[in-house]
Each structure stands twice: as C-alpha cells, then as structure tokens.
VOPAGU-2260 file (C-alpha; in pm, 1 decimal, decimal comma):
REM VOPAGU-2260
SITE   aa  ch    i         X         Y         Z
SITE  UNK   A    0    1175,6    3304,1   -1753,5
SITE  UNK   A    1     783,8    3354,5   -1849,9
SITE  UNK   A    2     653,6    2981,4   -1938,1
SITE  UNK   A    3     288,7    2952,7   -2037,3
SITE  UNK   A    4     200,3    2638,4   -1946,6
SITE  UNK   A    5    -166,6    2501,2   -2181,7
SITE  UNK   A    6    -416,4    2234,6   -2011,0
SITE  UNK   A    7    -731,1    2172,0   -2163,4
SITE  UNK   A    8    -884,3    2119,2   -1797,0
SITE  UNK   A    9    -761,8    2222,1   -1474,2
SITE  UNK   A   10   -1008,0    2032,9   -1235,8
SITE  UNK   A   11    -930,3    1767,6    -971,7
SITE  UNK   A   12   -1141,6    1555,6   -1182,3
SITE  UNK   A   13    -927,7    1575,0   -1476,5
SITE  UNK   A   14    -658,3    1338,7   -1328,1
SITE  UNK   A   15    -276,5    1296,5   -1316,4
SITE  UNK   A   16    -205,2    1584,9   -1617,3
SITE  UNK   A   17    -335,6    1849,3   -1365,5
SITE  UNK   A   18    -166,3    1678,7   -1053,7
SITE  UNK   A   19     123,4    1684,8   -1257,6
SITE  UNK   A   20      92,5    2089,1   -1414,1
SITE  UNK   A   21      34,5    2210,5   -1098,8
SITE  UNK   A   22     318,3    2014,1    -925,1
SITE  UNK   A   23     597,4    2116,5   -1184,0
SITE  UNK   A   24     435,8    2509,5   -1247,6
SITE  UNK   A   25     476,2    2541,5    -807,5
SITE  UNK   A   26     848,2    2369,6    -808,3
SITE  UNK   A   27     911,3    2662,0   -1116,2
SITE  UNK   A   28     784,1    2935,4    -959,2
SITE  UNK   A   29    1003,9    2827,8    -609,8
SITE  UNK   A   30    1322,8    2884,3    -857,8
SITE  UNK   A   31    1194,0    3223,2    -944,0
SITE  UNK   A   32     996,1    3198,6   -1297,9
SITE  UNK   A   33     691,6    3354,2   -1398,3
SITE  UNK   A   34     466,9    3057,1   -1449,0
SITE  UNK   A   35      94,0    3106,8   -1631,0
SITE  UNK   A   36    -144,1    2813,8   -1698,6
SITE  UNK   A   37    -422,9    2910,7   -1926,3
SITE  UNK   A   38    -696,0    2650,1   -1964,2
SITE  UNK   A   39   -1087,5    2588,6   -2043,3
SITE  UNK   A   40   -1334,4    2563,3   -1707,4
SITE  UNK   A   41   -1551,6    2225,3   -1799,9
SITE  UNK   A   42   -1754,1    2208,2   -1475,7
SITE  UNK   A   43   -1491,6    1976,0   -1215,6
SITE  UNK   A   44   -1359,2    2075,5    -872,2
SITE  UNK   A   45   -1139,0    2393,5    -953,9
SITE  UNK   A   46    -705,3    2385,6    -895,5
SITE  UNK   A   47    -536,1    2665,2    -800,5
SITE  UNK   A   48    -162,0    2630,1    -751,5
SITE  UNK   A   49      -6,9    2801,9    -522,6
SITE  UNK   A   50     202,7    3195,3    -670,0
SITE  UNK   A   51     113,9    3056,9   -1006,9
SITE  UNK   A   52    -147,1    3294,1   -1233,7
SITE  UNK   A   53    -403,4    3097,3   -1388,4
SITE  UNK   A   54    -665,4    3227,1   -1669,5
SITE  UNK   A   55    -938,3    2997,9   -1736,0
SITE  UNK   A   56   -1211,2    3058,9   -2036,9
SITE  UNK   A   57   -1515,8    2900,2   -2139,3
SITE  UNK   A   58   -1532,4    2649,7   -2383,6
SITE  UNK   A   59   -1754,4    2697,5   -2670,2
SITE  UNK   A   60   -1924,5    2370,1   -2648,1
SITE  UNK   A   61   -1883,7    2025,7   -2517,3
SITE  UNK   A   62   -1741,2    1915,7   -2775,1
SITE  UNK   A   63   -1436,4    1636,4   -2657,8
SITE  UNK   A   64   -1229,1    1885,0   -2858,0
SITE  UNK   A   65   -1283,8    2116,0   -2642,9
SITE  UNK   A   66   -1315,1    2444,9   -2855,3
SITE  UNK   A   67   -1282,6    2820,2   -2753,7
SITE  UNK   A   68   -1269,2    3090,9   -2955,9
SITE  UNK   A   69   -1218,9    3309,2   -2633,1
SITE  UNK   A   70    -870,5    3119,2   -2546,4
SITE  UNK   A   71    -777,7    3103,2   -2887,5
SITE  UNK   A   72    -810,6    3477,5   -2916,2
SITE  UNK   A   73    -587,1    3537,3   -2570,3
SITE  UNK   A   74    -305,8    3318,9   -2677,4
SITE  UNK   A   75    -319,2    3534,5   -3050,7
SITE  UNK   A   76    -262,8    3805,6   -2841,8
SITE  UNK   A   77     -23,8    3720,1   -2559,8
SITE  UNK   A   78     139,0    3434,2   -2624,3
SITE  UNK   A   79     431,1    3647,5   -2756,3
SITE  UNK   A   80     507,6    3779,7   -2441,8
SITE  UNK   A   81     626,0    3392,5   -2319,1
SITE  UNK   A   82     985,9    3274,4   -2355,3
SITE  UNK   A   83     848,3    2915,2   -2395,1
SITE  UNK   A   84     541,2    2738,9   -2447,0
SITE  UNK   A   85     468,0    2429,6   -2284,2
SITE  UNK   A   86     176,1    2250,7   -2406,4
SITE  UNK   A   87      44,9    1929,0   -2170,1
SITE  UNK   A   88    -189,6    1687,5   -2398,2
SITE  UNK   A   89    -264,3    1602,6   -2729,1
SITE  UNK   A   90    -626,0    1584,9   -2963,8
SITE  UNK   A   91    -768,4    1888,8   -2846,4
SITE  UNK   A   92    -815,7    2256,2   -2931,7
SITE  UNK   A   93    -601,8    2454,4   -2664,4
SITE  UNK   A   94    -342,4    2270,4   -2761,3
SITE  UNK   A   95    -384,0    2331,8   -3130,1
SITE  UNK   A   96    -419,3    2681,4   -3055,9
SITE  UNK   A   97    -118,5    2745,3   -2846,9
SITE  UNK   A   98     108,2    2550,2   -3135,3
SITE  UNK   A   99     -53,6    2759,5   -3376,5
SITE  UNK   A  100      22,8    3110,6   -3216,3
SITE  UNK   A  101     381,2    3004,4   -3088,1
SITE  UNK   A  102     500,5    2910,8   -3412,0
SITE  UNK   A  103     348,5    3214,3   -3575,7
SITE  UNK   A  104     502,7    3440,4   -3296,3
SITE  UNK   A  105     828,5    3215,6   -3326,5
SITE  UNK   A  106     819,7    3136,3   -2929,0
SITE  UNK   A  107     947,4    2836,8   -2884,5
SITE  UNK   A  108     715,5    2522,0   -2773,3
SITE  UNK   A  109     699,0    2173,3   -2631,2
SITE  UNK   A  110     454,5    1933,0   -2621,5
SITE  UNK   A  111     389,2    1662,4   -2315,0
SITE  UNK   A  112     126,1    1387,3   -2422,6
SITE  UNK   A  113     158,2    1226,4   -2085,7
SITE  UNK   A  114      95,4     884,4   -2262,8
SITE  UNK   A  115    -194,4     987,2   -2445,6
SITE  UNK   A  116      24,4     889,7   -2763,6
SITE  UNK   A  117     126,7     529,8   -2625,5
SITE  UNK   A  118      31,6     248,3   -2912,0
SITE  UNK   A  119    -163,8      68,2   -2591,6
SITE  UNK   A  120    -338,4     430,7   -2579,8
SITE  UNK   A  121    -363,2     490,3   -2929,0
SITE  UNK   A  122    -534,2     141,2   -2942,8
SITE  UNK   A  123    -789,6     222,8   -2652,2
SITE  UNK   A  124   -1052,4     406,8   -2856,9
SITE  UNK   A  125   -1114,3     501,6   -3164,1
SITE  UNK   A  126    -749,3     431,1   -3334,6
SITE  UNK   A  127    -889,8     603,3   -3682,9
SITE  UNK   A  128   -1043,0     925,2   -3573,9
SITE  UNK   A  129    -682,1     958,4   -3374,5
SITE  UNK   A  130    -464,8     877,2   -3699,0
SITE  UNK   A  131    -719,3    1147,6   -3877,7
SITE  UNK   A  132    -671,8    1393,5   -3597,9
SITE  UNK   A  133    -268,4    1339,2   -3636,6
SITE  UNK   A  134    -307,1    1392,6   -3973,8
SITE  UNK   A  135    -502,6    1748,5   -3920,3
SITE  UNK   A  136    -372,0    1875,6   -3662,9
SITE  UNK   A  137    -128,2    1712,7   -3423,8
SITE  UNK   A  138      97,4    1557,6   -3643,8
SITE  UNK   A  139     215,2    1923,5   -3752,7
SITE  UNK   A  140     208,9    2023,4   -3363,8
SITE  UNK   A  141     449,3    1777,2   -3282,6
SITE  UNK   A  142     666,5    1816,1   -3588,2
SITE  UNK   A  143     702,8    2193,9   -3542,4
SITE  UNK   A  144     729,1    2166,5   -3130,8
SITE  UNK   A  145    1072,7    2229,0   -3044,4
SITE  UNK   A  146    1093,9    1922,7   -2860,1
SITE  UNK   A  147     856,1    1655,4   -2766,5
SITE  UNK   A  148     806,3    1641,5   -2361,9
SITE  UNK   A  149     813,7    1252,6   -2276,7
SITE  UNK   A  150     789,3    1155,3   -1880,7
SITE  UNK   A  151    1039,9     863,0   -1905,5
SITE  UNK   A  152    1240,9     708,6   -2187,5
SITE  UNK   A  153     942,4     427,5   -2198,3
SITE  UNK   A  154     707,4     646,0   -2338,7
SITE  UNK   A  155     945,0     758,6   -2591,6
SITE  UNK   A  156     984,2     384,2   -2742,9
SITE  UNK   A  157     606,0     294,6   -2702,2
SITE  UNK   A  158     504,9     587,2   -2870,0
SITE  UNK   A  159     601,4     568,5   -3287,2
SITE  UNK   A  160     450,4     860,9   -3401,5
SITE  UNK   A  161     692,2    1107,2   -3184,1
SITE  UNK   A  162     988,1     849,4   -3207,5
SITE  UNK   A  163    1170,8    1012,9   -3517,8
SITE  UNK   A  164    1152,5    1365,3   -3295,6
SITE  UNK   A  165    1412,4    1550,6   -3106,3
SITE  UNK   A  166    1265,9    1459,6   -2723,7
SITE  UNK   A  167    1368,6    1537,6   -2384,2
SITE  UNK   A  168    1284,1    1340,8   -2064,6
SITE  UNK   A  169    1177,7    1527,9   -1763,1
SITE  UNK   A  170     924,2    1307,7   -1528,0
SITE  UNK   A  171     676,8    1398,0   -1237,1
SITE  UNK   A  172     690,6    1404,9    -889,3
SITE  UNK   A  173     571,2    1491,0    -484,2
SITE  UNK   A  174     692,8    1837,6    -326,5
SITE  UNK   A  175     957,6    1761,0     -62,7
SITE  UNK   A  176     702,4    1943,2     205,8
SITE  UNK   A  177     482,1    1621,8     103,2
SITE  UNK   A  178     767,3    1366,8     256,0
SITE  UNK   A  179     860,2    1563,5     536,7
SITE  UNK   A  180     488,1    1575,6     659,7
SITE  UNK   A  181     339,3    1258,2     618,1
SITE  UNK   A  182      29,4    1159,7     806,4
SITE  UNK   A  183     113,4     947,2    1059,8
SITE  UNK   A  184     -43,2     572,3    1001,9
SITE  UNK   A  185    -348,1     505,4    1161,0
SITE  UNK   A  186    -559,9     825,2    1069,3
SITE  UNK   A  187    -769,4     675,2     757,6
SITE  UNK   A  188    -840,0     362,9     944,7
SITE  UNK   A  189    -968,6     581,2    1272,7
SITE  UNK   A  190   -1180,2     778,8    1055,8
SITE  UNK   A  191   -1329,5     499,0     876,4
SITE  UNK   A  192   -1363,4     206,2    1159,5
SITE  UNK   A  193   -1723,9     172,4    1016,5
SITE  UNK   A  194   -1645,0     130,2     626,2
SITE  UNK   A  195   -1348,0    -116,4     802,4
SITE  UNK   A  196   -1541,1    -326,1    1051,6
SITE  UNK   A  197   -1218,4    -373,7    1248,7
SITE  UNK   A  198    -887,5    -143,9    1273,2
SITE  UNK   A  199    -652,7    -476,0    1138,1
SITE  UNK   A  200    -859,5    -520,8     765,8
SITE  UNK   A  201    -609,0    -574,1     522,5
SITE  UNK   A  202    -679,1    -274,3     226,1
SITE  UNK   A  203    -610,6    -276,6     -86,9
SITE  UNK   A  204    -606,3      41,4    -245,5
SITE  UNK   A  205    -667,1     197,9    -632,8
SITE  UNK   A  206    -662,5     540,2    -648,3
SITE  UNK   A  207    -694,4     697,6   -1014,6
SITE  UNK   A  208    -902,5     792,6   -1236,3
SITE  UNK   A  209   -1143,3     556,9   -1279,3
SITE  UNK   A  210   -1180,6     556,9   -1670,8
SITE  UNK   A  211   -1122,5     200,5   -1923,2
SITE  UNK   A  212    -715,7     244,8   -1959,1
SITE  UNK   A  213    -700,8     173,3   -1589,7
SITE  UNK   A  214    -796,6    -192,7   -1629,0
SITE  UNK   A  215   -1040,2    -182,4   -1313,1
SITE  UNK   A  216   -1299,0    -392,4   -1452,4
SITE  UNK   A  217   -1052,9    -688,8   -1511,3
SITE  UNK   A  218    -890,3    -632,7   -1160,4
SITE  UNK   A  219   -1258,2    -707,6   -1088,2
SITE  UNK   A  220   -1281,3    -994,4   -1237,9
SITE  UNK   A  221   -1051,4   -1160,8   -1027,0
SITE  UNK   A  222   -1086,2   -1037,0    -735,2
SITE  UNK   A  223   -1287,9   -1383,9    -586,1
SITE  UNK   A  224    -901,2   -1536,1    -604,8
SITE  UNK   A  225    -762,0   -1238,9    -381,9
SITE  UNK   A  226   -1109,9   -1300,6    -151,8
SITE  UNK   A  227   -1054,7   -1671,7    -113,4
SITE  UNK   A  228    -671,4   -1647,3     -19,4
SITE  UNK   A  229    -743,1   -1305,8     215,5
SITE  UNK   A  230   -1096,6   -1334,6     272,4
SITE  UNK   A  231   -1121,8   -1012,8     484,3
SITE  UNK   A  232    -955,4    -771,9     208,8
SITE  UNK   A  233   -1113,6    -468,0     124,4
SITE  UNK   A  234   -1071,1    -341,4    -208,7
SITE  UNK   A  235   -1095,5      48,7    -171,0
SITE  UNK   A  236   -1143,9     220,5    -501,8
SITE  UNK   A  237   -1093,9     599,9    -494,8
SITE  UNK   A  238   -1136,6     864,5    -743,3
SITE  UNK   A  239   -1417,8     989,6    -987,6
SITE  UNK   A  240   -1518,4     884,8   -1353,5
SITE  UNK   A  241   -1816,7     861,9   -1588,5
SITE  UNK   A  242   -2086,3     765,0   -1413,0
SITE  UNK   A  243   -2233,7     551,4   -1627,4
SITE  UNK   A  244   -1899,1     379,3   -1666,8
SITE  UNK   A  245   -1893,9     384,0   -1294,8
SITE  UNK   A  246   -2232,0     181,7   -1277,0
SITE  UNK   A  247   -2154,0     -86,7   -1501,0
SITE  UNK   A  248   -1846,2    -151,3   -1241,6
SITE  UNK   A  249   -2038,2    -122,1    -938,9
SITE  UNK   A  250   -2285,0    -401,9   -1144,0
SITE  UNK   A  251   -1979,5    -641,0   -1266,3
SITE  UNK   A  252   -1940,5    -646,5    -822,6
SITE  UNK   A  253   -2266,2    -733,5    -723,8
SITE  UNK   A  254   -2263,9   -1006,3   -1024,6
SITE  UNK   A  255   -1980,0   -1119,2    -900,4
SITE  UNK   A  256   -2071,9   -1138,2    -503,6
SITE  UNK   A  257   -1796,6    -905,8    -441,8
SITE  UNK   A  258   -1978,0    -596,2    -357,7
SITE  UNK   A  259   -1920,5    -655,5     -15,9
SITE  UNK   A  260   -1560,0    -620,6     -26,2
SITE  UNK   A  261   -1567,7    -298,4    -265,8
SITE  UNK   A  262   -1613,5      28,0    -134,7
SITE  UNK   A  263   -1655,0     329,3    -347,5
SITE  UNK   A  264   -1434,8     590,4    -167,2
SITE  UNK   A  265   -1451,3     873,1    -436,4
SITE  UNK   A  266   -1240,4    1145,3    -528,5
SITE  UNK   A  267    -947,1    1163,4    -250,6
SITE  UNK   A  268    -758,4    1496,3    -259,7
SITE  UNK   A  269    -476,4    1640,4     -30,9
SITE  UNK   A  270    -354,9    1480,7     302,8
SITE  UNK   A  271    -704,3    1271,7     288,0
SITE  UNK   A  272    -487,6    1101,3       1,4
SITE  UNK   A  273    -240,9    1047,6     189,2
SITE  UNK   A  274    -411,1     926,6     421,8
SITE  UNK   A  275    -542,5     636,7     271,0
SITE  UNK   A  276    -194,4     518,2      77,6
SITE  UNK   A  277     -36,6     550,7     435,1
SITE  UNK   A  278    -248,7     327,7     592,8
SITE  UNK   A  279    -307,6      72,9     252,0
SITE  UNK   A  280    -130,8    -305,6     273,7
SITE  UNK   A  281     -89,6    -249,3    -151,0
SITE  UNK   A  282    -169,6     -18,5    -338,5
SITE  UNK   A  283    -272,5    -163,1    -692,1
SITE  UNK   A  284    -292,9     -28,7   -1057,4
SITE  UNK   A  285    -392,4    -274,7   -1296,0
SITE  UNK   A  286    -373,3      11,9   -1634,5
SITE  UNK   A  287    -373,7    -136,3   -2002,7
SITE  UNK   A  288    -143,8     215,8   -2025,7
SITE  UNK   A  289      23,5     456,6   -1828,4
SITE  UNK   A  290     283,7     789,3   -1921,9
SITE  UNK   A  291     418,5     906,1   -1556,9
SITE  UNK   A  292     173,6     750,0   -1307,6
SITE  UNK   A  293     122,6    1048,3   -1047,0
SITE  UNK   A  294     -20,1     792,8    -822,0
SITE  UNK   A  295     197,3     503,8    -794,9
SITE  UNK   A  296     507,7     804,5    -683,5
SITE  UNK   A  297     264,6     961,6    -443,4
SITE  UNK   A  298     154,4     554,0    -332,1
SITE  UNK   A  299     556,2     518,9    -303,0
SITE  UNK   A  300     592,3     834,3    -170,0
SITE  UNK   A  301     334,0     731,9     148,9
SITE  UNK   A  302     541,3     415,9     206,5
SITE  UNK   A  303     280,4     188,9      15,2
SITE  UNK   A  304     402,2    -118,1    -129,5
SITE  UNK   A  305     262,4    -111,1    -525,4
SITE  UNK   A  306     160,8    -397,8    -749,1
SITE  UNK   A  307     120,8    -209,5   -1094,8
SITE  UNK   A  308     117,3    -364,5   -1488,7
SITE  UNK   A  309     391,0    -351,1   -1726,8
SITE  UNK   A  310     214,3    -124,0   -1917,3
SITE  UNK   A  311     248,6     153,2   -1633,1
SITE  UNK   A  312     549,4     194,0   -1786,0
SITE  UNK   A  313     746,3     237,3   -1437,1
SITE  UNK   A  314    1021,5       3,5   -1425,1
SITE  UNK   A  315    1231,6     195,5   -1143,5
SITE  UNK   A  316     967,4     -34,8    -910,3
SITE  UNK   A  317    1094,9    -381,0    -979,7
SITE  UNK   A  318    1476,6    -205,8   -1018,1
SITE  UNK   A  319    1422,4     -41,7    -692,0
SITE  UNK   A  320    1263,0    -320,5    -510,4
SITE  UNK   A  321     967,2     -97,0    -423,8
SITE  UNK   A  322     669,1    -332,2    -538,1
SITE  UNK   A  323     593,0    -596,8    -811,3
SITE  UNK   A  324     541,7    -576,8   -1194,1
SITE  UNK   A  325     305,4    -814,4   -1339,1
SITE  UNK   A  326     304,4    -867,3   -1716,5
SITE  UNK   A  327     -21,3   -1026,3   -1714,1
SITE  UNK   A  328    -384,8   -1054,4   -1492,7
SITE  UNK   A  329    -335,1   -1384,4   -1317,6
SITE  UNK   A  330       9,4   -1257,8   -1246,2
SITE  UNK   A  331    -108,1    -950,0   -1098,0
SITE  UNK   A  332    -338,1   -1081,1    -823,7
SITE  UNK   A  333     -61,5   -1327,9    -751,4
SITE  UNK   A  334     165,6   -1025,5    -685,7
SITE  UNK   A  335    -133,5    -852,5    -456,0
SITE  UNK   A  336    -171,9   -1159,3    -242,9
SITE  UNK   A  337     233,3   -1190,5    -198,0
SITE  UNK   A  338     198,0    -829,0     -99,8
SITE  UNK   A  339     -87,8    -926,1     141,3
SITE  UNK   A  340      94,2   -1215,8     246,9
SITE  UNK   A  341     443,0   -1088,2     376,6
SITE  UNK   A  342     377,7    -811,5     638,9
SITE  UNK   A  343     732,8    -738,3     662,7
SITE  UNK   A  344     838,8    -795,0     302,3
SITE  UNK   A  345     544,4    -524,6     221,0
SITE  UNK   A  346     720,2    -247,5     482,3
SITE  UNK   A  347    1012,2    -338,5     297,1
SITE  UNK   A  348     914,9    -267,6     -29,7
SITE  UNK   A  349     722,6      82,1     145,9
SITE  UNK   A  350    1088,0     166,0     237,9
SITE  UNK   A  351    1280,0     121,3     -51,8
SITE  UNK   A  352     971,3     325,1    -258,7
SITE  UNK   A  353     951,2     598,8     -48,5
SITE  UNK   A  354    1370,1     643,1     -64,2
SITE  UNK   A  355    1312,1     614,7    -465,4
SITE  UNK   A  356    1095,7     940,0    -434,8
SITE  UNK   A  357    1313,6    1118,9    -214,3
SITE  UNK   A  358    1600,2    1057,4    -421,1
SITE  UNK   A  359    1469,6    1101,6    -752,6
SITE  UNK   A  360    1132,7    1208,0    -820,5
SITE  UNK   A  361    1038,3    1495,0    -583,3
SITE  UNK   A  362     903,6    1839,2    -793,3
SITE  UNK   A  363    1224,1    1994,9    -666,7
SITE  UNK   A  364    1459,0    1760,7    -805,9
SITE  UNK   A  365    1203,3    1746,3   -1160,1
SITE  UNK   A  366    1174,1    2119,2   -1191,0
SITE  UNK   A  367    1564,9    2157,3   -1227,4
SITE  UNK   A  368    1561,2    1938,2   -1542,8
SITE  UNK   A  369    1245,2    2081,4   -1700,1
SITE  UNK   A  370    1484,5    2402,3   -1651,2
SITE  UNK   A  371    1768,7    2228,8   -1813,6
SITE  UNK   A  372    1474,9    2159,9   -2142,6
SITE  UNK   A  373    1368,8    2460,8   -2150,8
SITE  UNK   A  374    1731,5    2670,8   -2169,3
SITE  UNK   A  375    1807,2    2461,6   -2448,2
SITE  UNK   A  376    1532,4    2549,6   -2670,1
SITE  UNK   A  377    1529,4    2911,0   -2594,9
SITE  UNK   A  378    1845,1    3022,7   -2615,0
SITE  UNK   A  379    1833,1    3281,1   -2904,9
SITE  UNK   A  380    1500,8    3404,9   -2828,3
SITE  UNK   A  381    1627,6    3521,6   -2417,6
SITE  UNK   A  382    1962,3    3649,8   -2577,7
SITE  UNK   A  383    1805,6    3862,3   -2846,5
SITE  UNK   A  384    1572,5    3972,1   -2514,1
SITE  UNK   A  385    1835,6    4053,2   -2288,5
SITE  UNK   A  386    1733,0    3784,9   -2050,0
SITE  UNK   A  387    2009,3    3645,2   -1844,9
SITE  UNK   A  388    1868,8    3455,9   -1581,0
C-alpha cells in the first residue's frame, strides 16, 4: 500500500508522536509498504527513519498552528496518489490540510490524537480556544475521518468528543532489534561516576518531555519525602522543554533544597536512552495525562521497574505486575520509595515489564494491526485500483 503518514513536527524535540511515527512508518515499510511522512521543519534535532521518504516544508510562521501554504499546496497535489491517509495530531494546520485534500480526493483517512483530545488534556490549557478550534476545524476532521486512531481503549472513553465515532485501537511500541540488543547494565553509571558520586546511587529516572501535562513540578514538590526515606537518591530528569518553563523548575529545586539531588540530563536519544532506563532503580512519570506513553514501554522494555499516574492511561502495568499505579501524589512517592525499597521486588517487576513488551507491544507485533485498520477502510478504493496486496 502507499500510506502518507502527516506530523506537524518531525524533531527529537517534538516528543513521543515522532518516536511513535517513526517507529510504526519503519515496522510498515519491513512488511513491504510505501510509507511517506510529510511534515513542517520548526528548528529541533531532525528524524529520519530508516527506507521511509520524508518531505519536510517550511512553515509560514510560528504560529502554534503551524501554517504552510507550501505543504498545503503538495498534499492538493499528491495526496491522491495515497491509498490511505494517516493523520497523527489534532489543532493544527497539516492536519487540517491533509483532511481537507483526502476527503476532496476521496482517499480514505484516519486521525491519531495521541491523547491530545483526553478531557485531562482538553482541560490543560486553554479549554475554549480548543472547543472553538473543534468547532472550525477539527470537529469536521474527525467526523469525516474514516476512523478515529486511538492508542488503547482508555483513550477512547476519556476522550467525549471522538466517543460517538467509528474507532480502531492500534498502540505503540519498541522494534524487536531494541530487545535483542540491550545495553548491558552498568554503562550509564560508568560514564557518569562523577554526576553519581558512587557506582551504588539509587536513580530515579523521568524521561519525557518536560512540558506541564507531565506533572514534574508536583513530583517536585515532594521529593524531600523520597530524600528523607532514601537520602542518597538521585532524581535524573531527561529530555528538553521550554526553557523558561524549564527555569521555573530548576528554581522550585533550589527553593526547595533539592537541587542537589536533581540533575538535568537533557535530551537522551538512542542506546544513550537506553542506557539510562537500564541502569535506573524506577523509572517515574507523574503526567496529569497520557495517550500511549512511548516511554514507560521503552522504560519496560529496558527492564525498569515504573511508578506512573492513573492518568497515563496504562493499566497493562498494575495487570502485568510490571510497576505501580498511583491515583494520587502522596500515593505516588509512596510507590517510588517501595520501588526503592525492595531490590528484588524492583527486578521483579523489570521482568515481568520487559516480557509485557516482548509479547505485546513491539512495532512488529503493532504494525500488523495498523495493517488490519487500514484494509478495512480501503477496501473499494485498492479494488477499483487493482491493488491486491
């Protein structure tokens, strides 16, 4: 098949939704289709998945809407050349665009919010200029995409505005190469013996994007109670956001007396990632809202035990026995220091994860069902093309 695949911004910086693209467009192109991401270059670190063409065009101003008359013109005049559309985000132009020029070319479409239409989301920022952007523009997009891409059945009931639409579930995942070639533990800790002190620190890792949703700032908070039951815990905080939402955390530390026991890792790509979750005690995600958490499968995925909100939305962890869920703050850093506190309950936990990944959430595994969703909204279109694979 020829899938277009539409991401407003294909940069490391940009998250889980890229993580997540370029996983599934790979696994795709592995089973023999013609993949094509088309997206806007807004400055990050550039991804390039591997066999997969990408076309990237500038945006016409920085705008959060991310306009671009030079996209929208490419998808006018190629998008009919796609079997299906799939379209990864909401509230922003390329998005619009694609939905706009697949309908009118009557290829089928689908539409992936990846959370971003959660009612914790929804509630996040700004709740009016979202219910007036649903009302211009991506209330129609959804209601004319063929179906509505949701990551797990949880995002389907927490999100009200898609929950009247025909849906499919397909979720994310690690490549199988990933699991197979893990880094063996002990690397990070070698390579960082000075950020460390000494090679037996307990860590306690978040690694995201550090933005508002992912409830940082009131993991923060409490961190003295972690600090005064594991005094010598570092708190390693990995990844890249605004930076002047990035100050006002590094402040709330040094208010707090904590800065000592918060390091500022940055953005962690690749086996460096891996890395790190491989040699973590817990890795920790304290979100107000989550779709399909990229990192708590890849945390899994390394073995890491994972103390993560209800509002992750990933309740294979508790079912699994692969780390704990905590429906509430003080509850949370109870959970990390019961991680912290049971060495061998912790490799445990690191077990039964990683065998929750392997068995169900590796791109291979994933790519076969967003196969599955996209046969059964294309169906007419390959047979009046003569396409029979």
């Amino acid at each position: 098949m020829q899938i277009l695949f539409i991401i407003t911004d294909l940069s490391v910086e940009a998250g889980g939704v890229t993580s997540a693209v370029c996983g599934l467009a790979e696994a795709l192109t592995a089973r023999g289709h013609a993949i094509t991401i088309v997206g806007l270059d807004l400055g990050g670190t550039a991804v390039r998945p591997a066999g997969v063409r990408v076309r990237v065009f500038a945006a016409d101003s920085a705008s959060k809407l991310a306009p671009s008359r030079a996209l929208d013109t490419w998808l006018r005049e190629n998008v009919g050349q796609f079997d299906v559309v799939h379209i990864h985000g909401v509230w922003q132009r390329p998005g619009h665009y694609a939905a706009r020029w697949a309908y009118r070319k009557r290829v089928p479409y689908l539409v992936a919010p990846h959370g971003m239409l959660d009612n914790a989301a929804l509630r996040l920022r700004r709740i009016w200029v979202k219910r007036l952007a649903w009302l211009l523009w991506d209330g129609r997009m959804c209601r004319r995409a063929a179906a509505i891409h949701c990551l797990n059945e949880a995002e389907h009931e927490v999100s009200p505005w898609i929950r009247a639409l025909r849906y499919v579930v397909v979720g994310n995942g690690v490549p199988q190469a990933v699991l197979a070639d893990m880094p063996r533990r002990g690397q990070w800790r070698q390579k960082h013996q000075d950020l460390l002190g000494r090679a037996d620190r307990r860590v306690a890792l978040f690694l995201s994007r550090i933005h508002p949703k992912k409830g940082l700032d009131r993991l923060l908070a409490l961190w003295p109670g972690v600090l005064k039951e594991h005094p010598d815990t570092l708190l390693v905080v990995a990844g890249t956001g605004e930076a002047e939402y990035v100050q006002s955390l590094k402040e709330q530390c040094r208010a707090l007396g904590i800065d000592q026991s918060v390091v500022w890792a940055g953005q962690l790509v690749g086996r460096a990632k891996y890395e790190a979750l491989v040699d973590a005690d817990v890795f920790v995600l304290p979100s107000h809202q989550e779709g399909f958490s990229m990192a708590i499968t890849e945390a899994m995925a390394a073995r890491c035990p994972v103390v993560i909100t209800r509002r992750c939305n990933f309740d294979a962890v508790a079912t699994a026995g692969a780390g704990l869920i905590a429906d509430d703050m003080p509850e949370f850093v109870g959970a990390v220091g019961k991680v912290l506190g049971d060495a061998a309950g912790a490799s445990a936990m690191g077990d039964r994860g990683q065998r929750l990944v392997r068995e169900h959430y590796t791109w291979e595994a994933i790519a076969q069902k967003a196969e599955q969703a996209y046969a059964a909204v294309t169906p007419r279109r390959r047979a009046a093309a003569g396409d029979h694979d």
